[in-house]
C-alpha positions, 0 to 999 in steps of 0.5 A: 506536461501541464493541464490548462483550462480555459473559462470565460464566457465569450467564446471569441476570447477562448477561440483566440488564445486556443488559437493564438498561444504554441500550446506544444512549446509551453508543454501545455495541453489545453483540456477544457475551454469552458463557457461558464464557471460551471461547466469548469467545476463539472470538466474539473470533475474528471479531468483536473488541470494544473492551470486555470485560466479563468475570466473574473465577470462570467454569468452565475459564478464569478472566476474568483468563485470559481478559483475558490471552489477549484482551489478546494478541489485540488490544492496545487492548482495555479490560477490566473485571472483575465480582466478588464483594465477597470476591474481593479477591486477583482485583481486585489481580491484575486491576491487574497486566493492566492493569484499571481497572473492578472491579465488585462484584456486585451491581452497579447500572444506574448504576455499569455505565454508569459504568464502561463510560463510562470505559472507553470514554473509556480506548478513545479515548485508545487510539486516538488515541494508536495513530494519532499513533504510525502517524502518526510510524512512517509519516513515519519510513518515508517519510524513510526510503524517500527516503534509500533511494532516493536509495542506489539512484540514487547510485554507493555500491559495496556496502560503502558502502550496507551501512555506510549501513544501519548508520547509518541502523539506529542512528536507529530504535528498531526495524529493522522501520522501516527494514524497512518502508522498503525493502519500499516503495522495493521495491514502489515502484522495480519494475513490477507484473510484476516482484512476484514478484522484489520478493516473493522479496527481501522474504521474504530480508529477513523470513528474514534473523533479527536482522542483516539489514542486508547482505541489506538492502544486496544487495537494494538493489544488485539494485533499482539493477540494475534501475533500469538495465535498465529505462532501458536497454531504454526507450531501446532502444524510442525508438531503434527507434521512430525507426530504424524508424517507416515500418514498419507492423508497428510495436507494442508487441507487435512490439518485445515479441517482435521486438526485446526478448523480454520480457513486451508488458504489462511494457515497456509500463508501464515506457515510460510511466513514463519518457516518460509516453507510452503507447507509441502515442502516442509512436510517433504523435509520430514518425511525425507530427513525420516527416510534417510534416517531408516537408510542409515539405521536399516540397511536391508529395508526395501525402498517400498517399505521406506516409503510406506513408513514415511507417508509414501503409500508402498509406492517406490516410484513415487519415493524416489522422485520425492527423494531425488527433488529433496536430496538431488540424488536417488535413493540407490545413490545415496546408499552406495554413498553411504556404503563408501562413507562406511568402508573409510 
């Protein structure tokens, strides 16, 4: 489906091709038909055609302005210009924007179809040719991105990762590319609470003008910090979870506020990006690996006193659901597994 407006100051003209042309076999929708160049560029504003079908004379802005103009808004844009047989300097300025459909009023159904089927044809080429660039542009990014990752993860001091960018600068045409890359290991090496400080390293880099390689460098050592930090305060968590598993009070809240200081949601994200545990489950692995443990080494201790040593309050009820979901089996169960495995 295609976009198509209409600009030309004689509503008889725009009347008769809204008329005239099978809008519906061309898959052609007509989104405007506008009086004036002006009221195009403020249709254009909202609702941006595919097609432009404008008239060259119209009152304030000639069409070919107006091509200019549109053309600046939207890129892919096909025009075509309507004229009259004397305008020739318009049809060889019209070349200049880059028109191939000149039409000499008074124009026939057939000729206006025809023209708007090669422009559609012009549109796709467009599009196709706007995709496999997108298509390079994001293999190139995501190449790029790895290589960027890979400096955050390796020992490179800050002049060596500054001379790497430099390298890497010279195998793209444009730098947004290599720009592009870093937001995504940004937006990709930091957890969601952490946006706000990807987004100030972002704007540094957007800020940093036509050389923005060593705020590039420094927001990547400051990426490497982070990475750091978040594996330091993970292995703080697991260290605590087993220091400390018999305690009932033990959540993430409570190593949020007791132990870490730092936002329950944010480290709760970050633990399980590097266990790929949610933090309750990992804390029930513990508790239940100590349980079984007890099992094998005291076999009279009760299931209300397993319970209480690995965090459970006393409660038996409560254990033995907990036990069952970890182990797929009941405590008494795994006894009796255990007494068999022994008699062998």
């Amino acid at each position: 489906m295609y976009k198509l407006l209409l600009a030309d100051d004689e509503s008889i003209i725009r009347e008769g091709i809204a008329a005239m042309v099978n809008w519906g076999a061309l898959d052609v929708t007509l989104c405007a038909s506008c009086a004036d160049a002006f009221a195009a560029l403020d249709s254009m504003t909202d609702d941006m055609p595919d097609l432009l079908l404008t008239d060259v004379r119209m009152p304030g802005m000639t069409g070919l302005e107006l091509i200019e103009r549109a053309r600046l808004m939207n890129p892919m844009l096909e025009s075509m210009v309507l004229s009259g047989f004397e305008e020739f300097e318009y049809a060889r300025q019209a070349m200049k924007y880059g028109v191939r459909e000149y039409l000499v009023k008074p124009c026939t159904k057939e000729e206006i179809e025809d023209a708007i089927r090669r422009a559609c044809l012009e549109v796709d080429k467009r599009r196709e040719r706007a995709l496999q660039l997108r298509g390079e542009r994001e293999d190139q990014v995501h190449r790029l991105m790895v290589a960027l990752n890979e400096i955050v993860s390796g020992p490179l001091p800050v002049e060596g990762i500054e001379r790497r960018l430099l390298e890497m600068e010279k195998t793209v045409q444009d730098i947004s590319v290599l720009r592009d890359a870093l937001f995504a290991a940004l937006t990709g090496g930091v957890e969601p609470a952490q946006a706000e400080w990807a987004f100030s390293m972002i704007q540094d880099v957007l800020h940093a003008g036509e050389h923005p390689v060593p705020v590039m460098a420094a927001c990547l050592v400051k990426l490497r910090g982070t990475g750091h930090e978040v594996r330091g305060f993970v292995q703080q968590m697991t260290d605590y979870v087993h220091e400390n598993y018999s305690n009932e009070a033990l959540s993430l809240q409570f190593i949020a506020d007791e132990v870490l200081y730092r936002n329950a949601e944010y480290i709760g994200r970050a633990f399980s990006h590097a266990t790929g545990l949610k933090f309750s489950a990992y804390l029930l692995k513990v508790r239940m690996e100590h349980a079984k443990a007890l099992m094998a080494a005291h076999r009279e201790m009760r299931s209300y006193e397993i319970a209480e040593q690995v965090g459970m309050g006393g409660n038996p009820h409560y254990f033995s659901q907990m036990f069952r979901k970890y182990t797929g089996i009941t405590p008494k169960e795994y006894r009796a597994r255990m007494d068999v495995s022994s008699e062998k």
